[in-house]
C-alpha positions as CSV (number, residue, x, y, z in Angstrom):
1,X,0.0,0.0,0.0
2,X,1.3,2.8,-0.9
3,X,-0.9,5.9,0.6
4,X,-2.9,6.9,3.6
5,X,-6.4,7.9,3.2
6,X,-7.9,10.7,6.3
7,X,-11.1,11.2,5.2
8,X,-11.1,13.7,1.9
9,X,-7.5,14.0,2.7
10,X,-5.0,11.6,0.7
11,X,-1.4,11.6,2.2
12,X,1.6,9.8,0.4
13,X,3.5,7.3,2.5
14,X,6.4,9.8,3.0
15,X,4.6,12.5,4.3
16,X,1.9,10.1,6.3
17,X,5.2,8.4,7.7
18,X,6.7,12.0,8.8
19,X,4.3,13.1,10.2
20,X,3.9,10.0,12.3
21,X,7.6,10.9,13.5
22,X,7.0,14.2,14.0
23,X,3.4,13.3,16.7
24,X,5.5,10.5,17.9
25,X,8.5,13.4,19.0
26,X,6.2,15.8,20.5
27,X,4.8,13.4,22.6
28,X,7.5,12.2,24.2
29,X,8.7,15.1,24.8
30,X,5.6,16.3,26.5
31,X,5.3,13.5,28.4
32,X,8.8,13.8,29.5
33,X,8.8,17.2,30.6
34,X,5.7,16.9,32.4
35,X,7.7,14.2,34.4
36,X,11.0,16.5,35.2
37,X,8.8,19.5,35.7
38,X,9.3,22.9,36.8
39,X,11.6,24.7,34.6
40,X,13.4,22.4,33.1
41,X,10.0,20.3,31.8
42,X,9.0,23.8,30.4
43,X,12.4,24.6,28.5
44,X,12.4,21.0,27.3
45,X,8.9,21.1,25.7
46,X,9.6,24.3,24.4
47,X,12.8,22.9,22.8
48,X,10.3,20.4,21.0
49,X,8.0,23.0,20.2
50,X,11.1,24.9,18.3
51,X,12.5,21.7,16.8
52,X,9.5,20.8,14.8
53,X,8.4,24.7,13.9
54,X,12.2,25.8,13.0
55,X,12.8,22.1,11.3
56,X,9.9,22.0,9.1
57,X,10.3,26.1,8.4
58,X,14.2,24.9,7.2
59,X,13.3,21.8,5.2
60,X,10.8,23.8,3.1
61,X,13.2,26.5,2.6
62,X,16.2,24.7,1.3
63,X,13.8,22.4,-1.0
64,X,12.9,25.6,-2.6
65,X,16.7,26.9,-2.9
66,X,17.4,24.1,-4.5
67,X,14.7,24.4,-7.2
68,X,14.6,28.3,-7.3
69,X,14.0,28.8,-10.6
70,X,10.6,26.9,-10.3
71,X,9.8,28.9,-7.6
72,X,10.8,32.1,-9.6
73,X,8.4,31.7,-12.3
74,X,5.8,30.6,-9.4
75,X,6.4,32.5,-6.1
76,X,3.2,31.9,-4.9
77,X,4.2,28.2,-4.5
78,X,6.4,28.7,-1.8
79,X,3.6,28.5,0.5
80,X,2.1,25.5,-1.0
81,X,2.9,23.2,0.9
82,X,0.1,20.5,0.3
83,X,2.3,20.0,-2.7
84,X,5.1,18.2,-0.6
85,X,8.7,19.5,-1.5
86,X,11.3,19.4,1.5
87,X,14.5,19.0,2.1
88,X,15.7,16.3,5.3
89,X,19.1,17.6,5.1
90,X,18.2,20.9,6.0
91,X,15.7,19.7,8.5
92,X,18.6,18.5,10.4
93,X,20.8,20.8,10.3
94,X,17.9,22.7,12.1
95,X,17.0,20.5,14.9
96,X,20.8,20.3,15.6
97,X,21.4,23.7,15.9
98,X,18.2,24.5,18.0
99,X,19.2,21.6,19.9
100,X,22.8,22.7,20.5
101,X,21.7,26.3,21.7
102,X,18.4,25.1,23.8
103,X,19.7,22.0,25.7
104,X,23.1,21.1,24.5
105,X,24.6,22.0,27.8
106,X,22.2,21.3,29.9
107,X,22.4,17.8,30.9
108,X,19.1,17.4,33.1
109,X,17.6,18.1,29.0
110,X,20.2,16.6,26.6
111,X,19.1,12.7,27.6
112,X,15.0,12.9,27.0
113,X,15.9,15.2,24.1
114,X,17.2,12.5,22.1
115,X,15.2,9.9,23.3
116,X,12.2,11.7,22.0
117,X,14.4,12.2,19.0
118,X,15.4,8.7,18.6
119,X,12.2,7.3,18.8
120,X,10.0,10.0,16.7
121,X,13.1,8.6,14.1
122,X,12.0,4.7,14.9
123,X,7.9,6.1,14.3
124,X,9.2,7.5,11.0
125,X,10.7,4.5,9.8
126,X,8.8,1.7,10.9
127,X,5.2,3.5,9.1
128,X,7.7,3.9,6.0
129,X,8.5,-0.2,6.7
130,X,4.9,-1.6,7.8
131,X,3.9,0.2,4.2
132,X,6.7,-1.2,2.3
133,X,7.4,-0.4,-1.5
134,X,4.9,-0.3,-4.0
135,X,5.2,-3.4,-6.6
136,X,5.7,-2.3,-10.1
137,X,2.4,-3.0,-11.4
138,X,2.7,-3.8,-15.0
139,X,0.1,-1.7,-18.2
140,X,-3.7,-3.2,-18.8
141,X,-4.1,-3.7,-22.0
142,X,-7.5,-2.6,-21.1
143,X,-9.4,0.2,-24.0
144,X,-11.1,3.4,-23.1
145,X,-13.1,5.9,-25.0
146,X,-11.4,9.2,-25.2
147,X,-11.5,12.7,-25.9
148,X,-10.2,12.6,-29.5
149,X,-12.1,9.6,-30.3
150,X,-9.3,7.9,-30.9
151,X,-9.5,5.3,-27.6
152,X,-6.7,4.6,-25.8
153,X,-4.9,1.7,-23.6
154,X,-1.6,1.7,-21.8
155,X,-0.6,-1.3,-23.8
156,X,-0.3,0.5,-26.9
157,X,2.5,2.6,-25.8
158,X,5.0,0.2,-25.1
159,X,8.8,0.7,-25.3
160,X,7.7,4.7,-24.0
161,X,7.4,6.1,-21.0
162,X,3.8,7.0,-19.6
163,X,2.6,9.6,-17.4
164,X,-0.6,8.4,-16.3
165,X,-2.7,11.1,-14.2
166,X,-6.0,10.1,-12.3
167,X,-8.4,12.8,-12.0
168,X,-11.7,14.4,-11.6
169,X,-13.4,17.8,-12.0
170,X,-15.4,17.7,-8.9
171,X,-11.4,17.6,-7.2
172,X,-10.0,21.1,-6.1
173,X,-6.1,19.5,-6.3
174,X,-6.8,18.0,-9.5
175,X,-7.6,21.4,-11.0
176,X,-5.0,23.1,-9.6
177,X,-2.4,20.6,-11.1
178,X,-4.1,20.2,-14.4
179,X,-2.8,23.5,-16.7
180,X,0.8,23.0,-15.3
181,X,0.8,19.5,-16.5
182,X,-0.9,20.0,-19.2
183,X,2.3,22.4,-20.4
184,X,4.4,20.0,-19.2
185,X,3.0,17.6,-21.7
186,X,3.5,19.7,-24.3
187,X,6.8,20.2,-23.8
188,X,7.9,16.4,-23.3
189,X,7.1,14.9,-27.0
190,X,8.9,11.7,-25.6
191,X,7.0,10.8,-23.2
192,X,3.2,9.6,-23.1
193,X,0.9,11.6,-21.0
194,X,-2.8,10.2,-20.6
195,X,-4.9,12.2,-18.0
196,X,-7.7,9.6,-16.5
197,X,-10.8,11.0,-15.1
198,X,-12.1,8.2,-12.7
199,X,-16.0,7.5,-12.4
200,X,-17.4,10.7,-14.5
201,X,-19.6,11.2,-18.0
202,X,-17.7,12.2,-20.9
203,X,-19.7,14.7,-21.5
204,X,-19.0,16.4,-17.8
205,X,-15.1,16.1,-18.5
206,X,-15.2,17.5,-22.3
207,X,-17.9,20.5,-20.5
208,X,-15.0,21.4,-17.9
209,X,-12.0,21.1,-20.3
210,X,-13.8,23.4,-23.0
211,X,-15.5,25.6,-20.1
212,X,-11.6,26.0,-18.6
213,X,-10.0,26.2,-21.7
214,X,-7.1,23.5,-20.6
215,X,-5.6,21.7,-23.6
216,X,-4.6,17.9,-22.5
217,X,-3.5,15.3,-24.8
218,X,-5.3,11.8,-24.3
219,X,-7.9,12.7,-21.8
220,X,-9.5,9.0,-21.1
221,X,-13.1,8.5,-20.1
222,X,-12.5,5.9,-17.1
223,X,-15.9,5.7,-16.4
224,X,-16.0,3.2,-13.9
225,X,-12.5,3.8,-12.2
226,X,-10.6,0.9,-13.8
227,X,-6.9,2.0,-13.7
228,X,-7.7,3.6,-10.5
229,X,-8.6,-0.3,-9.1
230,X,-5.5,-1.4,-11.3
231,X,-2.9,1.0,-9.3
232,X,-4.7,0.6,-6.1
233,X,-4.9,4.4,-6.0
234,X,-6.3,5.5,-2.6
235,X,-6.9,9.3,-3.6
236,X,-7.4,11.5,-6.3
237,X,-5.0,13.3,-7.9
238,X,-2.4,10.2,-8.4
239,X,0.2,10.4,-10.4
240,X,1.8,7.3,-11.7
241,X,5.0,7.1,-13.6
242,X,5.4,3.9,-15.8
243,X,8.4,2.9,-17.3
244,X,9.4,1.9,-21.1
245,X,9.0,-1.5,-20.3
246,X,5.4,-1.2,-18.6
247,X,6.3,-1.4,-15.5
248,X,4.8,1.0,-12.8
249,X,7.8,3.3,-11.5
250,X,6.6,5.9,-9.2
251,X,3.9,7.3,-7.9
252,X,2.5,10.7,-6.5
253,X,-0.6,11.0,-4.3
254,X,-2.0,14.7,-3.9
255,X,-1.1,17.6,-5.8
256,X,2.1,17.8,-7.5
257,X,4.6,20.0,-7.6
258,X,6.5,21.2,-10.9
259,X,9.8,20.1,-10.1
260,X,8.5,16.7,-8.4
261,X,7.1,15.7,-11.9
262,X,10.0,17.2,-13.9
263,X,12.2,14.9,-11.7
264,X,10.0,12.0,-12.5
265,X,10.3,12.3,-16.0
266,X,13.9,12.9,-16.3
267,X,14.0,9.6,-14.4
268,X,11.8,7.9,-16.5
269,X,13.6,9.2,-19.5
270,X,17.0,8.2,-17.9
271,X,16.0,4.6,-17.1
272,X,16.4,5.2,-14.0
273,X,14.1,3.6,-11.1
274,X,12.4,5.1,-8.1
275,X,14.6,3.6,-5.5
276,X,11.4,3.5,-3.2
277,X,10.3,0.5,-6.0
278,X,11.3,-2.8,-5.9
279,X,12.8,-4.8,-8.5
């Protein structure tokens, strides 16, 4: 499985998985300084409190130093978040530094500190291992009406790569992504896109495209959520990323940011795998 589904909100693994961490810190922490008490239980859960806000503040930032010319033509995405896009190594460095300043030389703090630390780490990692990769699902050959009136199926496309993007107008996050990768399309000849919508009348999805004015190459009509049951896609938008040889790749659940699917495809292009995907 390779998402978590909280209600109308769809979480990849990764960010499901941190934020487990992250509860898992803060808690122990709490719990701990409750214990010592007094001043030092204060200054410890404040420490926490710090950790997370100046860690998360820090891993945003340098993910969007290191793609700033993305963010240059898009400022506004700085702030969206809900897109995913940070950076652990700069995370880290944070944490350590507020933890070197707050409690490195206090030793009453310095032991629970990286307990909760420590096991916030183990929460991380063992959601990341109960979910374990996602297998590499090959194409259905399966046909579906499209747009064009041309029909399409995964299977045709062998030997290219595929860009496969499950959607539906009734979803804000799907509307949002849709123009961007829609461009993106455009500008990639050499690879496949195919943009799903799951469970809706063609005549809704051909109202909404011409309505919006968003030019997308092989919108399918996957009127009764096929591919979705195929990929075992929790959420809508996914994003699935299959290789020349069929085989699923990657995937993104939620909204996508620009430089997370320009990554993908130079991957795909490069024959190189998602080293979250098995063999």
């Amino acid at each position: 499985m390779s998402a978590v589904q909280l209600g109308p909100i769809v979480l990849a693994i990764d960010r499901a998985a941190a934020l487990a961490g992250i509860a898992v810190f803060l808690v122990v922490a709490e719990v701990w300084g409750r214990r010592l008490g007094g001043a030092t239980g204060a200054a410890l859960r404040a420490w926490a409190g710090q950790a997370v806000l100046l860690g998360l503040v820090a891993a945003r930032a340098g993910h969007v130093a290191a793609h700033w010319q993305s963010f240059a033509e898009e400022p506004w995405r700085v702030l969206a978040i809900w897109q995913g896009g940070f950076s652990g190594q700069w995370a880290a460095a944070a944490v350590f530094l507020v933890t070197v300043l707050r409690i490195g030389r206090t030793g009453a703090l310095l032991r629970p500190g990286l307990a909760a630390l420590a096991l916030g780490l183990v929460a991380w990692q063992g959601v990341l291992w109960q979910a374990g990769p996602t297998p590499r699902t090959p194409v259905t050959d399966q046909r579906f009406e499209t747009l064009d009136g041309q029909g399409f199926a995964l299977s045709d496309h062998a030997g290219r790569p595929i860009v496969l993007n499950l959607w539906a107008t009734w979803c804000p996050p799907c509307r949002r992504e849709l123009p961007m990768m829609g461009e993106i399309a455009r500008a990639t000849p050499e690879v496949t896109f195919a943009f799903a919508s799951q469970r809706e009348s063609p005549q809704r999805v051909a109202q909404y495209l011409v309505f919006e004015g968003i030019d997308l190459p092989n919108v399918v009509f996957d009127t009764g959520g096929d591919l979705g049951r195929h990929y075992a896609s929790l959420g809508l938008p996914t994003t699935l990323f299959i290789d020349a040889e069929g085989r699923l790749a990657a995937l993104h659940v939620g909204e996508i940011a620009r430089e997370r699917l320009e990554a993908e495809i130079a991957r795909l292009l490069d024959g190189v795998p998602d080293p979250a995907m098995p063999d």
